[in-house]
C-alpha positions in Angstrom: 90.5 146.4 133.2 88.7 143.1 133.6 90.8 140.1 133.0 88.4 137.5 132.3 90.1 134.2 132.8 91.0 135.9 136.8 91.2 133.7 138.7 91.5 130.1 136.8 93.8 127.6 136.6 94.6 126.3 133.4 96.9 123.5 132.3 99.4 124.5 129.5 101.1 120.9 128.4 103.4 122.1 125.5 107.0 120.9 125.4 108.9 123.1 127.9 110.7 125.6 124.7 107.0 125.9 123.3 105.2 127.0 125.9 106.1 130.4 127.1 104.0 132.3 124.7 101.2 130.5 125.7 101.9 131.0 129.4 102.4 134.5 128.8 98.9 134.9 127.3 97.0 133.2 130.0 98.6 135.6 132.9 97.8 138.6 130.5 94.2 137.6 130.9 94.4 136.3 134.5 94.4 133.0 134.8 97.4 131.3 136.8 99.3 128.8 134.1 100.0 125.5 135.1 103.1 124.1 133.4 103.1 120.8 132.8 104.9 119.5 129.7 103.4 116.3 128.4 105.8 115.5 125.3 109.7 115.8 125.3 111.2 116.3 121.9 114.7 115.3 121.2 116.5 115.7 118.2 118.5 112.9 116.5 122.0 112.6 117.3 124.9 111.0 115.8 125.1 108.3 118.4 121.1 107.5 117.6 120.9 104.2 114.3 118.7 106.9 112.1 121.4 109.4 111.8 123.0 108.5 109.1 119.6 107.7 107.0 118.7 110.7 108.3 121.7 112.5 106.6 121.7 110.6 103.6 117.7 111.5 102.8 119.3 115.4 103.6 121.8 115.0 101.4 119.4 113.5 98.5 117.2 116.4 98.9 117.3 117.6 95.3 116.1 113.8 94.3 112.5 114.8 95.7 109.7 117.0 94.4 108.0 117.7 97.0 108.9 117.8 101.0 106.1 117.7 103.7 107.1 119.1 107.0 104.9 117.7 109.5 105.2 120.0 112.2 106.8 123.4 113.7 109.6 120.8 115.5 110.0 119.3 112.3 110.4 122.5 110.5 112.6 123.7 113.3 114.9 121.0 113.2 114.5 120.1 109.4 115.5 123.7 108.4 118.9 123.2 110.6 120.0 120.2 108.9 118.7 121.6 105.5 121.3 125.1 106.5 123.9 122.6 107.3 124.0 120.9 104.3 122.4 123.2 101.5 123.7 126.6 101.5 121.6 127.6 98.9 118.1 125.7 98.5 117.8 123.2 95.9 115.8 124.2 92.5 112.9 122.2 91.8 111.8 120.9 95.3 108.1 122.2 96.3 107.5 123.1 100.1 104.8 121.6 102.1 103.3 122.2 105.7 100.8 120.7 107.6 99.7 124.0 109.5 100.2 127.5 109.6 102.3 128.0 112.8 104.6 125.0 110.7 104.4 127.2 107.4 105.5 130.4 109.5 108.4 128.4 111.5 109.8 127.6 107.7 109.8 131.0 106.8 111.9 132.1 109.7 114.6 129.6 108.2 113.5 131.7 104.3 111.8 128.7 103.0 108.2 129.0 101.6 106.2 126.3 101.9 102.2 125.4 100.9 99.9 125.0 103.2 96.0 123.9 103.6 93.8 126.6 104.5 90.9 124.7 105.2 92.6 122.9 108.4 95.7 122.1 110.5 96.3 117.9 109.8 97.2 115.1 107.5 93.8 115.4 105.9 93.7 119.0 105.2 97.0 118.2 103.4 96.1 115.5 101.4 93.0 117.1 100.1 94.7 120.6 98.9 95.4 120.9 94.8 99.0 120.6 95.7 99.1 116.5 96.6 96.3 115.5 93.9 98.4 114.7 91.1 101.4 113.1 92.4 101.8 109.5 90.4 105.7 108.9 89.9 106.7 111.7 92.3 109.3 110.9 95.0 107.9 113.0 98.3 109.9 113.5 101.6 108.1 113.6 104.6 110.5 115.8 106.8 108.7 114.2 110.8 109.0 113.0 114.7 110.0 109.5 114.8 106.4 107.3 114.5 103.5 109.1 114.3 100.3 109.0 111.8 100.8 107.0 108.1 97.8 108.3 107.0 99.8 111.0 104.8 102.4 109.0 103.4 99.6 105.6 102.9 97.6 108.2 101.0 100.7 109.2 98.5 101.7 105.8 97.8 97.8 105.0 96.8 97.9 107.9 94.6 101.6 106.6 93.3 104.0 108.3 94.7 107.4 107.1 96.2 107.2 108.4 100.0 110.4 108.3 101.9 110.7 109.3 105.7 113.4 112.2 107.1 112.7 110.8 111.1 114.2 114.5 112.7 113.2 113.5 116.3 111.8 111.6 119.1 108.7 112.3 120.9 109.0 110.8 125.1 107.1 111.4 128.1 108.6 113.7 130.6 109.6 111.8 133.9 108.0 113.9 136.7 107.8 113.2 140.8 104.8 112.1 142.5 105.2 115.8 144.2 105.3 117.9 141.0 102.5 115.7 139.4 100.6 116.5 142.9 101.3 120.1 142.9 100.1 120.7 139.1 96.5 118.0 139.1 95.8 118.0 142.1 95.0 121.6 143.0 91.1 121.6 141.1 92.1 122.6 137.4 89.6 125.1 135.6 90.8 123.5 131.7 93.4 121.6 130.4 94.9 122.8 126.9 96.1 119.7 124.9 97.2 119.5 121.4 98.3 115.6 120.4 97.0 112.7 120.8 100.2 111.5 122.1 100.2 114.7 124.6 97.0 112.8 125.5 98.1 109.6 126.0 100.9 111.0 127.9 98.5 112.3 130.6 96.0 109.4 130.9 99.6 107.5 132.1 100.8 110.4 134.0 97.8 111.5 135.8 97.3 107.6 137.5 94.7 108.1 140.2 94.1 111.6 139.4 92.5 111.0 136.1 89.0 110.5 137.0 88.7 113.9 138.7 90.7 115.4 135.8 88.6 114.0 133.3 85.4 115.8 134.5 87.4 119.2 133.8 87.1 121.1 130.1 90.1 119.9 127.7 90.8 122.2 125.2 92.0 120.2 121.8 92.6 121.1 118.4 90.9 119.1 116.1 87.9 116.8 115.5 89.9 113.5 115.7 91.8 114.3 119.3 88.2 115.3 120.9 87.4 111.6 119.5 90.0 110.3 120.9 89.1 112.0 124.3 85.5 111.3 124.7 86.1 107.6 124.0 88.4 107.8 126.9 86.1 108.9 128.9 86.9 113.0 129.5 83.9 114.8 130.2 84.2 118.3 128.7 85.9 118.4 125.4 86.2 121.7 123.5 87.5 121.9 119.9 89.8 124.9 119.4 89.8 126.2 115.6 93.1 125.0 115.3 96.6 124.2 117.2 97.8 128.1 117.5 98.3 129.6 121.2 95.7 131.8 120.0 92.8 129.2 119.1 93.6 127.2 121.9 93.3 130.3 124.3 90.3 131.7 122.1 88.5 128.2 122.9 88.5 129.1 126.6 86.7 132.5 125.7 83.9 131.8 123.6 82.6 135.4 123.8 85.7 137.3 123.5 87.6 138.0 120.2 91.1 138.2 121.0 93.2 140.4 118.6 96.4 139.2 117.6 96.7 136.3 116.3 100.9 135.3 117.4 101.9 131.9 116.8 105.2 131.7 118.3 105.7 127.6 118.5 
């Protein structure tokens, strides 16, 4: 059987405990998967200043009518403190997503949560039925430490009282000269990035390598991070339909239809 990305090296960037699936795909079809994780996530502890607002927004759950989870990290980690402290889930409290993959992650932890079909950010959020009517409403926005305000500038326009649940911090990994060497400067066939901050992370990372890198295809999923790319300078940009190891794979193989559709992140 053909495996049509033999041959290729491709750059897989997601934090190290997201990235397997995706790695797992790419060597199904061939390609040798370069590892090479651009964000570090790390969850609030109790020595970090925002636990105990942290714990205090957890434990005022049942104040709130809606909660937005921004991502599958934040649903990951969200969900835990929500177990810890609400056995059974408080009545009343609608269940928001931005994303599928962040919708599915929730249902692992048996919450069921909203979210847009018609995209996979802030925006697509903001214009579903769900968020429209929202005057007087106190919303939680369940998140990584800094990040976007579009979402919760856009409630509070619309008159609702937006509190933040900050769950965890985004970093950049700390690599050697020798494994930044080993995985950019061997000639890359694509680089698969999903965040602007992932983004960032490499433009400081890759020093010296950057201009050769930038003439490579990047893989990103949305409208706003090729943007963000071409004013940067990269070369190639490629917009996946959306954030999923299977979009993001799917962009490489224009041609091809792959069948399942797993989104294990």
């Amino acid at each position: 059987m053909t495996k049509p990305l033999a041959g290729q090296r491709i750059l897989v960037t997601r934090p190290a405990h997201q990235a397997q699936y995706q790695i797992d795909q790419l060597t199904q079809l061939g390609a040798t998967a370069v590892s090479l994780p651009l964000l570090q996530i790390n969850a609030v502890t109790e020595d970090d200043p925002s636990y105990h607002p942290l714990k205090s927004r957890i434990l005022d759950l049942d104040l709130y009518h809606s909660v937005i989870f921004i991502s599958v990290n934040a649903a990951r980690i969200g969900a835990d403190w929500i177990d810890q402290y609400w056995p059974q889930l408080p009545l009343g409290v609608s269940w928001l997503a931005i994303g599928r993959r962040t919708t599915q992650a929730l249902a692992n932890y048996g919450i069921t949560a909203f979210h847009s079909e018609q995209g996979y950010d802030s925006e697509a959020l903001l214009a579903a039925t769900p968020l429209q009517a929202v005057d007087g409403r106190k919303i939680l926005i369940m998140r990584g430490q800094g990040g976007r305000e579009l979402l919760a500038d856009t409630l509070r326009q619309r008159g609702a009282e937006v509190d933040y649940a900050d769950l965890y911090q985004r970093s950049c990994p700390h690599y050697s000269e020798a494994q930044l060497n080993s995985a950019l400067t061997t000639p890359l066939d694509a680089l698969l990035v999903t965040s602007a901050q992932a983004l960032d992370n490499l433009q400081a990372l890759a020093g010296p390598r950057l201009v050769s890198l930038q003439h490579h295809p990047l893989i990103v999923p949305s409208e706003r991070i090729a943007s963000l790319a071409q004013q940067q300078s990269w070369q190639q940009v490629r917009v996946a339909e959306g954030p999923d190891d299977r979009a993001m794979i799917q962009a490489l193989l224009p041609d091809m239809d792959l069948e399942s559709d797993h989104e294990h992140n």
